[in-house]
C-alpha positions as protocol buffer text, in pm:
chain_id: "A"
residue {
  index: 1
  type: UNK
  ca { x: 2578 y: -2059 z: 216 }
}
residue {
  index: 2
  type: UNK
  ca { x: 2617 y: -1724 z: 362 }
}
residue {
  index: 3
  type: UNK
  ca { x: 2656 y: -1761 z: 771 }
}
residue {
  index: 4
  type: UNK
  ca { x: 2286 y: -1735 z: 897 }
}
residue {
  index: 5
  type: UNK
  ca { x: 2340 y: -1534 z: 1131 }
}
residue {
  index: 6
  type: UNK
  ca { x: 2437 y: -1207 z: 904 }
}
residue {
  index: 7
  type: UNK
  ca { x: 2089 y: -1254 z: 746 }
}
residue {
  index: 8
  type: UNK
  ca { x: 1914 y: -1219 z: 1066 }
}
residue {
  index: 9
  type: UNK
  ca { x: 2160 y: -1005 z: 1203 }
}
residue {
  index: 10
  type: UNK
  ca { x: 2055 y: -747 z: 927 }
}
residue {
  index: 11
  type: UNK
  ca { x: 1667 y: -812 z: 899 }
}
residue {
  index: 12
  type: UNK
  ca { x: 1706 y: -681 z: 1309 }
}
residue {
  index: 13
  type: UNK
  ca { x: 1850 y: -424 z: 1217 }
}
residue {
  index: 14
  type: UNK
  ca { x: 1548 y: -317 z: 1000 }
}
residue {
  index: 15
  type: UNK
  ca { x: 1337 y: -350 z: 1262 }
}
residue {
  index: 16
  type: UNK
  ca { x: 1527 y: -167 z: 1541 }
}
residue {
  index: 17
  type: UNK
  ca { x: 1709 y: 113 z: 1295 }
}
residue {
  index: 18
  type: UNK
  ca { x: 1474 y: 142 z: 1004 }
}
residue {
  index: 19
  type: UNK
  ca { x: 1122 y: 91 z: 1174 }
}
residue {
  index: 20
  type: UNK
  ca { x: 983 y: -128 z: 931 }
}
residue {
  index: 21
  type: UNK
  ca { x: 676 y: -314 z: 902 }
}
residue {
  index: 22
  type: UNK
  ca { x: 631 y: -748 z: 951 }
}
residue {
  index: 23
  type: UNK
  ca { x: 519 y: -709 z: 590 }
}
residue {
  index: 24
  type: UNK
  ca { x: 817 y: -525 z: 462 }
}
residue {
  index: 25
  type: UNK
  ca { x: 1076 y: -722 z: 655 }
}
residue {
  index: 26
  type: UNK
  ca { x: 903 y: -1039 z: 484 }
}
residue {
  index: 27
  type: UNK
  ca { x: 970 y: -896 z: 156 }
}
residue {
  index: 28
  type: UNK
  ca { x: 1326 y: -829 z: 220 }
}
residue {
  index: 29
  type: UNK
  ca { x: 1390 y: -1150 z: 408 }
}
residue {
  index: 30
  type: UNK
  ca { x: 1243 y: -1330 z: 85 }
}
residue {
  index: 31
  type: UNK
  ca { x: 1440 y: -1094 z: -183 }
}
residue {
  index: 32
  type: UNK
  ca { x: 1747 y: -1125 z: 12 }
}
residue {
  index: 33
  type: UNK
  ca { x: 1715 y: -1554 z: 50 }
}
residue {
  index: 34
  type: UNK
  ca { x: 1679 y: -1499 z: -381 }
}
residue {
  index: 35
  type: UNK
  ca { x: 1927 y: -1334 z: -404 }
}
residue {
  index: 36
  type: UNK
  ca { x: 2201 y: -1532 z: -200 }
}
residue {
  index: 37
  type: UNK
  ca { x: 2047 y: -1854 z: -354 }
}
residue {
  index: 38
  type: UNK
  ca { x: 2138 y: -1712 z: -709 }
}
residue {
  index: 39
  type: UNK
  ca { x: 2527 y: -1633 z: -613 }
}
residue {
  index: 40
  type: UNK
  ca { x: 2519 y: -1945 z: -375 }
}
residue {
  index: 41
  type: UNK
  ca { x: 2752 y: -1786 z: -132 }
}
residue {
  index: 42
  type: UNK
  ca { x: 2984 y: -2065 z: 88 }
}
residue {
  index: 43
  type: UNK
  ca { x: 3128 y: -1837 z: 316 }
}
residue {
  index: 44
  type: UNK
  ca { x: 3176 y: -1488 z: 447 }
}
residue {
  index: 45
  type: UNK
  ca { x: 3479 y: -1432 z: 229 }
}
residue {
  index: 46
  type: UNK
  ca { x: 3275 y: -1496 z: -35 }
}
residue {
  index: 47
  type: UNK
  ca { x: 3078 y: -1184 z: 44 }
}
residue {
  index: 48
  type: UNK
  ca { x: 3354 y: -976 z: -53 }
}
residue {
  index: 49
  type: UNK
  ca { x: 3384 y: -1125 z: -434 }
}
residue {
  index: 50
  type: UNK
  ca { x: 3091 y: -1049 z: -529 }
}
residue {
  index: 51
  type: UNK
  ca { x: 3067 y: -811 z: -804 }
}
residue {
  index: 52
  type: UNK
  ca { x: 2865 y: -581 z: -1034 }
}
residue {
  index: 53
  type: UNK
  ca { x: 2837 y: -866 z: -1347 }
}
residue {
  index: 54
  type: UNK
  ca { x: 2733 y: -1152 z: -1083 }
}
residue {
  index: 55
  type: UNK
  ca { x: 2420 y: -901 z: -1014 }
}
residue {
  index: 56
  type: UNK
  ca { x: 2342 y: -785 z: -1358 }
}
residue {
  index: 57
  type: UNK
  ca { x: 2345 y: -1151 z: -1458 }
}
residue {
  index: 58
  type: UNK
  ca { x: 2080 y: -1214 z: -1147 }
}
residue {
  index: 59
  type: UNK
  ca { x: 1882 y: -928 z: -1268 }
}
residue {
  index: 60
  type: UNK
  ca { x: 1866 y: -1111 z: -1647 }
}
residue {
  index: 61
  type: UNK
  ca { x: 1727 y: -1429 z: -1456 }
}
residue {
  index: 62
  type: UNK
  ca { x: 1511 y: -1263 z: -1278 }
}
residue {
  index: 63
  type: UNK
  ca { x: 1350 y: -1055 z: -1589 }
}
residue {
  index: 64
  type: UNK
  ca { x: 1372 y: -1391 z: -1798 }
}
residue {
  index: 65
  type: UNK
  ca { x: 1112 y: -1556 z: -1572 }
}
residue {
  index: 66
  type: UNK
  ca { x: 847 y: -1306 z: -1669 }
}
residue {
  index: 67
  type: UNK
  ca { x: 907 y: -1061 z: -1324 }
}
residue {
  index: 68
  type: UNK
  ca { x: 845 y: -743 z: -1350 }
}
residue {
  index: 69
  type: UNK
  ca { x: 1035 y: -459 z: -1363 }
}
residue {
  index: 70
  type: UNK
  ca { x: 910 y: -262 z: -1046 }
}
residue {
  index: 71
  type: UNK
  ca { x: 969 y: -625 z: -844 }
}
residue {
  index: 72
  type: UNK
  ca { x: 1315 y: -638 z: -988 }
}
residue {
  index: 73
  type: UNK
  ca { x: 1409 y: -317 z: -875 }
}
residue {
  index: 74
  type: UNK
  ca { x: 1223 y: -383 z: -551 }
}
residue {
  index: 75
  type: UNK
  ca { x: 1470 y: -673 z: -498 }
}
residue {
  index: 76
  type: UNK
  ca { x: 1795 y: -454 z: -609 }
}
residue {
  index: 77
  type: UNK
  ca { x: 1699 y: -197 z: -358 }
}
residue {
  index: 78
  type: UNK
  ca { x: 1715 y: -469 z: -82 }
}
residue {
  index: 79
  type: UNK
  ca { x: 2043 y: -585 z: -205 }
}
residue {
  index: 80
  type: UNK
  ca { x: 2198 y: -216 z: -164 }
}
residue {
  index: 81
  type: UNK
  ca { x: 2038 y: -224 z: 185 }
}
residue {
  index: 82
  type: UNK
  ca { x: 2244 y: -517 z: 272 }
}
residue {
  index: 83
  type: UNK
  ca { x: 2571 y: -391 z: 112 }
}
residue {
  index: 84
  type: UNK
  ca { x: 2498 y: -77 z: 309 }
}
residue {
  index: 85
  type: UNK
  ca { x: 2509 y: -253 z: 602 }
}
residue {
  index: 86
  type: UNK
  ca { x: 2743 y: -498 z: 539 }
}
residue {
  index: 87
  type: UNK
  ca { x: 3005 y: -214 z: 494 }
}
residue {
  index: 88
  type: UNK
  ca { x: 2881 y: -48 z: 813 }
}
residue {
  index: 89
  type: UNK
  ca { x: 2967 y: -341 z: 1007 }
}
residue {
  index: 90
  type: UNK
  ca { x: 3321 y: -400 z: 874 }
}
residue {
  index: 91
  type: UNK
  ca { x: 3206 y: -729 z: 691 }
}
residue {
  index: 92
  type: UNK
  ca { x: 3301 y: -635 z: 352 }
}
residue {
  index: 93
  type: UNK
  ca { x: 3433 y: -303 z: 217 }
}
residue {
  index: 94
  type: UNK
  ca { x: 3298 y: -243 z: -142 }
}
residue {
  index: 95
  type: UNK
  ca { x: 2940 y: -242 z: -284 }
}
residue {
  index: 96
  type: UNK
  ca { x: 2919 y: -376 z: -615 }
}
residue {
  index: 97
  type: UNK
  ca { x: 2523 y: -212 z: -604 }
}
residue {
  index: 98
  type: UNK
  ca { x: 2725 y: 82 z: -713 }
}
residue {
  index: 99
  type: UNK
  ca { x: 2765 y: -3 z: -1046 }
}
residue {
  index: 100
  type: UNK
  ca { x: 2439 y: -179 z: -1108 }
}
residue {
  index: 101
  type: UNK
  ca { x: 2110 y: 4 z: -1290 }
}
residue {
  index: 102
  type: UNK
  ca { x: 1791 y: -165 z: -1243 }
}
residue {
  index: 103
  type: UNK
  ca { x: 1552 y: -170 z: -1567 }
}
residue {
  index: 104
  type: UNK
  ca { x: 1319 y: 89 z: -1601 }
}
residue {
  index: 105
  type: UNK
  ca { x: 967 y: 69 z: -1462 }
}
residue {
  index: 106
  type: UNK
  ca { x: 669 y: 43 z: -1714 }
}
residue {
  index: 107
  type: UNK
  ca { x: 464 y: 384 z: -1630 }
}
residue {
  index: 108
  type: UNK
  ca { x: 140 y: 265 z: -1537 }
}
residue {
  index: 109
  type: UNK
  ca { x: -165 y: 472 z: -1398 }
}
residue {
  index: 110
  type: UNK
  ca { x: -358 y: 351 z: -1119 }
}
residue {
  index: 111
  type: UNK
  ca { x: -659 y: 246 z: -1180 }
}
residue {
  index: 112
  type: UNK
  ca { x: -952 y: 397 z: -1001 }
}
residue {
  index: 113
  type: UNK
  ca { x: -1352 y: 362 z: -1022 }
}
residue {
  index: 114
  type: UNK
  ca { x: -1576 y: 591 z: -1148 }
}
residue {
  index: 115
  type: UNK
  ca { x: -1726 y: 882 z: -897 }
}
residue {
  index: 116
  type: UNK
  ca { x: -2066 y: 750 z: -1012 }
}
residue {
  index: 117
  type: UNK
  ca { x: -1984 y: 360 z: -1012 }
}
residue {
  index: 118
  type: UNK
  ca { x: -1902 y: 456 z: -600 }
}
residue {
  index: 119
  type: UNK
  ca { x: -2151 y: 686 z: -482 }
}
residue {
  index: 120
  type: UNK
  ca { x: -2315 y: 567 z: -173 }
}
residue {
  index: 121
  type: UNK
  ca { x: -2676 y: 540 z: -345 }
}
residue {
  index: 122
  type: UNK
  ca { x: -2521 y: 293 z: -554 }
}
residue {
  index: 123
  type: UNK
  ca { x: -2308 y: 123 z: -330 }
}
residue {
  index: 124
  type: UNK
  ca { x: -2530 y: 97 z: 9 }
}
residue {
  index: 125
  type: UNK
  ca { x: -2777 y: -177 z: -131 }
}
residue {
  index: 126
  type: UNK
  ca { x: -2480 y: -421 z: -246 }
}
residue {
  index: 127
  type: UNK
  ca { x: -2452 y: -490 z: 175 }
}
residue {
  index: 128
  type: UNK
  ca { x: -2610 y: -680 z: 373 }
}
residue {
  index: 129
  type: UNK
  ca { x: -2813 y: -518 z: 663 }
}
residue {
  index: 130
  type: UNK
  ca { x: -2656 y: -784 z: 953 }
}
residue {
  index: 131
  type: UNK
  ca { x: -2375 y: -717 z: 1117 }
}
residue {
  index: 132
  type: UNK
  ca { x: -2144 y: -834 z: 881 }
}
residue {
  index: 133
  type: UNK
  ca { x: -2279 y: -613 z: 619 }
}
residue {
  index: 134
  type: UNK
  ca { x: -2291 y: -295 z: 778 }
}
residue {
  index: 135
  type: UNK
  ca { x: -1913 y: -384 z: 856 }
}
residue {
  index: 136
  type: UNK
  ca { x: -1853 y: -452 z: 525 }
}
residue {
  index: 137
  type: UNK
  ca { x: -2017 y: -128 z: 425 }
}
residue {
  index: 138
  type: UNK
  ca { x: -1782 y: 74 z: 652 }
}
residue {
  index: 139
  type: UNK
  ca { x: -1528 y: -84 z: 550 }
}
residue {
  index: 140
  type: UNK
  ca { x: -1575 y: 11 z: 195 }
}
residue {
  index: 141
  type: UNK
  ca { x: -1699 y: 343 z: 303 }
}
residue {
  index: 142
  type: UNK
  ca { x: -1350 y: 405 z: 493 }
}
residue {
  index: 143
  type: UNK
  ca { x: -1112 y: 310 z: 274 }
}
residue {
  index: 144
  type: UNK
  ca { x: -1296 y: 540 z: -17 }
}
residue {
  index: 145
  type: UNK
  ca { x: -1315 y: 809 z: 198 }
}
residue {
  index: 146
  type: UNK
  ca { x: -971 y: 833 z: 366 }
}
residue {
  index: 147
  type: UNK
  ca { x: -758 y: 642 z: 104 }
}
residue {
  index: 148
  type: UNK
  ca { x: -588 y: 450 z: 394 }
}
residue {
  index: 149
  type: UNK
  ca { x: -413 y: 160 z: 324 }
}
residue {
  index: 150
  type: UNK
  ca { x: -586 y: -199 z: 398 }
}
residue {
  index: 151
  type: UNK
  ca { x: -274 y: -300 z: 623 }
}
residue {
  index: 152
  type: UNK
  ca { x: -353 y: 39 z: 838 }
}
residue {
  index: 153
  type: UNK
  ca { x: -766 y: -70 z: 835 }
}
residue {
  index: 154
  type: UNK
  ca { x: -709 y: -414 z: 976 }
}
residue {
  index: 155
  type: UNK
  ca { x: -455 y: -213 z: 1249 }
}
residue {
  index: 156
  type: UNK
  ca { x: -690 y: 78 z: 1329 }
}
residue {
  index: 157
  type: UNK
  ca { x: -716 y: 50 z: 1722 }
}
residue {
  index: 158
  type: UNK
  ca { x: -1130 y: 118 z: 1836 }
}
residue {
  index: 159
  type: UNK
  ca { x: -934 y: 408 z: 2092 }
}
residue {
  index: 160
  type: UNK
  ca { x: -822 y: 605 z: 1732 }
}
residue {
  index: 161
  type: UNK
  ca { x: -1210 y: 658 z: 1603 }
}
residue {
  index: 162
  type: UNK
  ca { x: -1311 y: 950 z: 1699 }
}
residue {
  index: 163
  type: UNK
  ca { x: -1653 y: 1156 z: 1600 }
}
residue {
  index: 164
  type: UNK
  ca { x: -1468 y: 1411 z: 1309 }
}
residue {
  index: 165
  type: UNK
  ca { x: -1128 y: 1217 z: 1283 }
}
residue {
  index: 166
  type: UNK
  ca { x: -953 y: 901 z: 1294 }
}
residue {
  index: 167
  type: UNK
  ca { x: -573 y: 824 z: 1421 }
}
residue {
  index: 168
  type: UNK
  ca { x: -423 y: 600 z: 1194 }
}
residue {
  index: 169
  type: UNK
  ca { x: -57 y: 395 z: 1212 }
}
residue {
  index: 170
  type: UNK
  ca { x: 150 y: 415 z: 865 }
}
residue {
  index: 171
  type: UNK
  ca { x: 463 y: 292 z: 768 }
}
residue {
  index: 172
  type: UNK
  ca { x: 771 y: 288 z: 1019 }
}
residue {
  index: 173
  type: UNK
  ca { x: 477 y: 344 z: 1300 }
}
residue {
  index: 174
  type: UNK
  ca { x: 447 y: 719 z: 1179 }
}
residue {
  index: 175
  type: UNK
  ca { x: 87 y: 810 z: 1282 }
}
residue {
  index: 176
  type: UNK
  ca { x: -136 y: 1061 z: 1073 }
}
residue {
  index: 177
  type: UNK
  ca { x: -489 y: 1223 z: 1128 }
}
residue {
  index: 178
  type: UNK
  ca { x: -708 y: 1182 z: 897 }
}
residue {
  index: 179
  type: UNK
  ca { x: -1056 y: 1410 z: 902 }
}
residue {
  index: 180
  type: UNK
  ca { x: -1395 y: 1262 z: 861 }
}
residue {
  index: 181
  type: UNK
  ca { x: -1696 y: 1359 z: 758 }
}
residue {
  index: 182
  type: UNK
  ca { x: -2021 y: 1377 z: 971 }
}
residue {
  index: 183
  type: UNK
  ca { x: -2193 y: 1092 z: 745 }
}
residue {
  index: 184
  type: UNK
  ca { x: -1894 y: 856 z: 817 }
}
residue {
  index: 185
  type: UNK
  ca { x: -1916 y: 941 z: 1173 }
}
residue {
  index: 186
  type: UNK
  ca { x: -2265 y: 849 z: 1179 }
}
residue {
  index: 187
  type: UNK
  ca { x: -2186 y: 481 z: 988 }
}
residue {
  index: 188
  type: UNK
  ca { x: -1904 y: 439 z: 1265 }
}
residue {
  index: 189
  type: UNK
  ca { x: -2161 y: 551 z: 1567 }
}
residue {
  index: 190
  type: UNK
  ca { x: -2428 y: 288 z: 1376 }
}
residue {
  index: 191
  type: UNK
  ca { x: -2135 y: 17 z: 1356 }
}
residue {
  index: 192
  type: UNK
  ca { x: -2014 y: 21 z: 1713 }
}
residue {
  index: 193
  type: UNK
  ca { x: -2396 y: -56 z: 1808 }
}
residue {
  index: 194
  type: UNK
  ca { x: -2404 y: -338 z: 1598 }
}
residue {
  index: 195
  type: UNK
  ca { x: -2053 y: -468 z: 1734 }
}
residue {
  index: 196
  type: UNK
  ca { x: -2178 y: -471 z: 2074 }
}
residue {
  index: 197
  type: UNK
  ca { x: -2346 y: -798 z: 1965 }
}
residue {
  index: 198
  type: UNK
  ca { x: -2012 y: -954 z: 1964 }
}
residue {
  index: 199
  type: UNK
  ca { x: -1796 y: -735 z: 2172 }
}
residue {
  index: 200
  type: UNK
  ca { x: -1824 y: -537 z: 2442 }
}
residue {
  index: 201
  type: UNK
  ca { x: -1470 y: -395 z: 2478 }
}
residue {
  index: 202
  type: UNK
  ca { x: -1309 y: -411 z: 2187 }
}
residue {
  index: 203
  type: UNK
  ca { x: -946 y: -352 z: 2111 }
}
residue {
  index: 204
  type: UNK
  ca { x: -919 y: -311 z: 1696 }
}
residue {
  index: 205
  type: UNK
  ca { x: -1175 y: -95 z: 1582 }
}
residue {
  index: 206
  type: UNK
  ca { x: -1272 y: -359 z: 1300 }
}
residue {
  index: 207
  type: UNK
  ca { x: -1378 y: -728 z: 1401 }
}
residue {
  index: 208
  type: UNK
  ca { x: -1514 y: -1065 z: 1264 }
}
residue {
  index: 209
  type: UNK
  ca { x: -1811 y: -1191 z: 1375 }
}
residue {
  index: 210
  type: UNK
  ca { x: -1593 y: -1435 z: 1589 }
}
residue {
  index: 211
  type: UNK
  ca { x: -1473 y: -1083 z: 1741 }
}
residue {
  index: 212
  type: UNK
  ca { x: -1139 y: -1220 z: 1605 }
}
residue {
  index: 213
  type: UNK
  ca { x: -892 y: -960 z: 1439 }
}
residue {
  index: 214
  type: UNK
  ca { x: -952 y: -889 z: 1030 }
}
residue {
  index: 215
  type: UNK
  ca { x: -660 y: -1029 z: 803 }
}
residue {
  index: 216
  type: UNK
  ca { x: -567 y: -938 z: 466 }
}
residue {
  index: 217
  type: UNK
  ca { x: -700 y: -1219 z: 251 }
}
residue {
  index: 218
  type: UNK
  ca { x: -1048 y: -1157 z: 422 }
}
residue {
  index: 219
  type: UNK
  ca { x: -1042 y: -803 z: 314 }
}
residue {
  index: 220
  type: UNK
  ca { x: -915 y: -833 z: -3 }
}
residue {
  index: 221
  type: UNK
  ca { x: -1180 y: -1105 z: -69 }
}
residue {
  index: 222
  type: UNK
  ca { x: -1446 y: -834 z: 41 }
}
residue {
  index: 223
  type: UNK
  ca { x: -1369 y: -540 z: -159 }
}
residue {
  index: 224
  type: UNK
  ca { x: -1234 y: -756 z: -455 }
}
residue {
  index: 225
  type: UNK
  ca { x: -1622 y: -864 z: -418 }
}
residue {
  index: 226
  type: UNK
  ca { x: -1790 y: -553 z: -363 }
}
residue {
  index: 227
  type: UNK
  ca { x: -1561 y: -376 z: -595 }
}
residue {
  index: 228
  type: UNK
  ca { x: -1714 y: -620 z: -868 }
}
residue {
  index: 229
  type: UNK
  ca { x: -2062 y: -542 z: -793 }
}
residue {
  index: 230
  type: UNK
  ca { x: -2025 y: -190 z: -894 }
}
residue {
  index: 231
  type: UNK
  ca { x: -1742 y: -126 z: -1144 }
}
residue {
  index: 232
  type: UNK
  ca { x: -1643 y: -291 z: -1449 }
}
residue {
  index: 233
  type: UNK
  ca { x: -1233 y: -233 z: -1337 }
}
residue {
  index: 234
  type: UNK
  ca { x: -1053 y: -555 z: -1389 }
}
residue {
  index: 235
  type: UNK
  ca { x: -818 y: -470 z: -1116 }
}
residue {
  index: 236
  type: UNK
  ca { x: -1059 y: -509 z: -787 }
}
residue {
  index: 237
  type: UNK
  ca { x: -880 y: -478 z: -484 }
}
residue {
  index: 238
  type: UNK
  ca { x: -874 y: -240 z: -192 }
}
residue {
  index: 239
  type: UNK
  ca { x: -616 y: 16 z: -313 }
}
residue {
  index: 240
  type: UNK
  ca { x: -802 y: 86 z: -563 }
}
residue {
  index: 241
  type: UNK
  ca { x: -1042 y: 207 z: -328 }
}
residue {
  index: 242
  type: UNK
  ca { x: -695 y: 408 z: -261 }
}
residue {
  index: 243
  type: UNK
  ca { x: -623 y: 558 z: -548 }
}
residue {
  index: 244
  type: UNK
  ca { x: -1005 y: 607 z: -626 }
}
residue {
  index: 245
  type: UNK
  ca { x: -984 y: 836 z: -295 }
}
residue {
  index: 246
  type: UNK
  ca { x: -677 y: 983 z: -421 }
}
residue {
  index: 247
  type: UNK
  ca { x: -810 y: 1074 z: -770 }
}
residue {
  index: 248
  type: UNK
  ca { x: -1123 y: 1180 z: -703 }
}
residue {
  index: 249
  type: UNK
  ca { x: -1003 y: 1431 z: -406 }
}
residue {
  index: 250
  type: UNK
  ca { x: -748 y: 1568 z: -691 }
}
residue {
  index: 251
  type: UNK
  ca { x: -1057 y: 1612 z: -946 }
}
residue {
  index: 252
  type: UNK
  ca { x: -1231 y: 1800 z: -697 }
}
residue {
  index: 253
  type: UNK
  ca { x: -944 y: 2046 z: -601 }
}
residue {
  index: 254
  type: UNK
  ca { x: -750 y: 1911 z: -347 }
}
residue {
  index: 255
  type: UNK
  ca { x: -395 y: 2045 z: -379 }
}
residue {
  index: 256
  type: UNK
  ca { x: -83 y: 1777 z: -441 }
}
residue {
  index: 257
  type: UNK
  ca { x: 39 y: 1876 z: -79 }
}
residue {
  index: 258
  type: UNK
  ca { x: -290 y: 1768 z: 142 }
}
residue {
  index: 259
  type: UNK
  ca { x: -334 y: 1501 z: -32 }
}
residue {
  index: 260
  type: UNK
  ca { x: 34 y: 1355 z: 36 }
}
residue {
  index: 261
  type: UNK
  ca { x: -53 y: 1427 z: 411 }
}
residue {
  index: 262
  type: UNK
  ca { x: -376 y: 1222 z: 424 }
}
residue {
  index: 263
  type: UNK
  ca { x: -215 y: 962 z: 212 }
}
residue {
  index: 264
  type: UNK
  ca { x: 80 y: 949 z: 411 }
}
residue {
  index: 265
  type: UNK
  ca { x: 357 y: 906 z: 131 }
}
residue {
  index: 266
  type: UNK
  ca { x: 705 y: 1018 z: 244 }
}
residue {
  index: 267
  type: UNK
  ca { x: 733 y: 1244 z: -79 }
}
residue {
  index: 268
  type: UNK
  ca { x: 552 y: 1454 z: -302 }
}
residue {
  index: 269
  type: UNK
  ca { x: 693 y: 1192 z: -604 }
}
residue {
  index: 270
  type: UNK
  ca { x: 465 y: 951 z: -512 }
}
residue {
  index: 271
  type: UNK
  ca { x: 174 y: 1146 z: -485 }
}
residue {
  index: 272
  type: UNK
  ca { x: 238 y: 1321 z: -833 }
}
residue {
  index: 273
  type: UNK
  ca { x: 117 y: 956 z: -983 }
}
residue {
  index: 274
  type: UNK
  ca { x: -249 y: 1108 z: -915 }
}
residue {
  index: 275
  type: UNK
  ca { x: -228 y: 1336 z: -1127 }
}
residue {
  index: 276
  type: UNK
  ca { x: -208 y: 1216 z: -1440 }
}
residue {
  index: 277
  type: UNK
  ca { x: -535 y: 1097 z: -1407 }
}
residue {
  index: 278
  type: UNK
  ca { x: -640 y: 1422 z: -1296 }
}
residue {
  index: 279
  type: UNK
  ca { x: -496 y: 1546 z: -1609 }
}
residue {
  index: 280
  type: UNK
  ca { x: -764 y: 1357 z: -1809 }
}
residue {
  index: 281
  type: UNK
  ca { x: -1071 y: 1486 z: -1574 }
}
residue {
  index: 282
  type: UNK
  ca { x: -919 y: 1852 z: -1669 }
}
residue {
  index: 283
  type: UNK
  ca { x: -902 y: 1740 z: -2021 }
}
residue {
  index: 284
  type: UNK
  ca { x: -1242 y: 1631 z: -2066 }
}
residue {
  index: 285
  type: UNK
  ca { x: -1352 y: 1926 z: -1827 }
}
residue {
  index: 286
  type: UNK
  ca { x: -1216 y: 2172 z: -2092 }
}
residue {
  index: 287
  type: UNK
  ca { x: -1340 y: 2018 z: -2397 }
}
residue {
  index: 288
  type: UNK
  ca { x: -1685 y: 2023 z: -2267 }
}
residue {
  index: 289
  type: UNK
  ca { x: -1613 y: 2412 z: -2142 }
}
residue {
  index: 290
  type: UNK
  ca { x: -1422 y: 2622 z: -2366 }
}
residue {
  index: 291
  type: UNK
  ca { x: -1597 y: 2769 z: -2680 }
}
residue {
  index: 292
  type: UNK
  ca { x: -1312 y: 2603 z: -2833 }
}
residue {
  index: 293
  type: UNK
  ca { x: -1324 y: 2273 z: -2667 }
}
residue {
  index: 294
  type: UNK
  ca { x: -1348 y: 1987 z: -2916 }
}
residue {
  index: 295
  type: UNK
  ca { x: -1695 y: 1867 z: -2795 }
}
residue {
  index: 296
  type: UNK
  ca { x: -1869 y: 2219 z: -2860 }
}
């Protein structure tokens, strides 16, 4: 197998050079152990013989066993990273990557609840009115109303919430403010009351009732809960609450280039997703408006 040391030599180098997150260095240390599995590498000259067909014929496995094209591709990309660098640090001096073409994503929308289904009349009576539930509740309330990501909720430091904004850390530690409105300050102001049962000085802004830090099963659990209370979506998780945000600030006129700001994406490409649902909102908008419209 491939010297050990190259692996971890590289994943630190995603972590000092790139910036990236525990989450996304997991992913590439996993694609990356895959991948050298598959060519079952026995040294480092063997680095330098593989080629394009050895890949193409790991990308066939992989598809064969049901993955998905978007995790496929995923794993490619982390491949080329390593080439990338293994050619940066004299270890070989060709990437085969070059000559590899990942299979083309399936176009699929986001899915996203209903305005109605997550209003907060209909929403505020599915909590609980202990601590935990009013938690719960701003929880829910948050990541509807700023579209941040559940990674960046469980991070958000108590210091970051402030009365009209909060400070929140993306990927590769980029920080972004996000605006809030004077109801969601009021649920925050309400919240930190109620945490003062269990904590006095808090460092994370959201707690357990142990005063323990939140973790991703536990909030997926939640809002996969919640979520199922109020909409019929089979896909109940908390980016939907995401791309609910996302959609429904699109619907209501928020241009392509705000939005990719509060969302913190890196491009405009993968903000554009939105609007193809927006498309249909303008769709049904028109048929219900023009004299010509189709339900006149």
């Amino acid at each position: 197998m491939v010297p050990l040391f190259f692996v971890k030599n590289f994943l630190d180098y995603l972590i000092a050079e790139k910036r990236f997150s525990k989450h996304t260095i997991l992913a590439y240390s996993n694609d990356l152990s895959q991948f050298l599995d598959f060519v079952d590498i026995k040294s480092q000259h063997d680095l330098k013989e593989i080629h394009s067909r050895i890949i193409r014929s790991w990308v066939v496995f992989l598809i064969d066993n049901g993955m998905e094209s978007s995790s496929v591709n995923r794993k490619l990309s982390t491949v080329s990273t390593f080439f990338k660098w293994l050619i940066r640090e004299g270890i070989t001096d060709s990437n085969p990557m070059q000559k590899v073409i990942g299979p083309k994503n399936n176009k699929r929308l986001p899915s996203f609840a209903q305005q109605s289904e997550v209003d907060f009349i209909n929403t505020k009576n599915i909590f609980t009115d202990d601590f935990e539930g009013f938690r719960d509740l701003l929880m829910f309330e948050i990541l509807y109303q700023t579209g941040i990501r559940s990674s960046e909720l469980i991070n958000l430091l108590d210091s970051k919430v402030f009365d009209n904004q909060i400070a929140v850390l993306g990927k590769r530690n980029k920080e972004r403010i996000i605006p809030i409105s004077q109801d969601l300050s009021s649920l925050i102001n309400f919240y930190r009351e109620k945490r003062k049962e269990i904590d006095v000085s808090p460092y994370y802004f959201f707690l357990l009732k142990s005063s323990k830090k939140l973790y991703p099963k536990f909030v997926y659990r939640k809002i996969n809960s919640y979520l199922g209370k109020v909409t019929g979506l089979e896909k109940k998780s908390p980016h939907v609450l995401r791309h609910t945000f996302a959609t429904h600030m699109l619907n209501n006129g928020a241009s392509l280039e705000v939005l990719k700001e509060i969302l913190g994406h890196s491009s405009l490409a993968a903000t554009q997703v939105y609007t193809h649902n927006s498309f249909s909102q303008l769709t049904e908008i028109y048929s219900q408006s023009h004299p010509r419209g189709d339900k006149k």
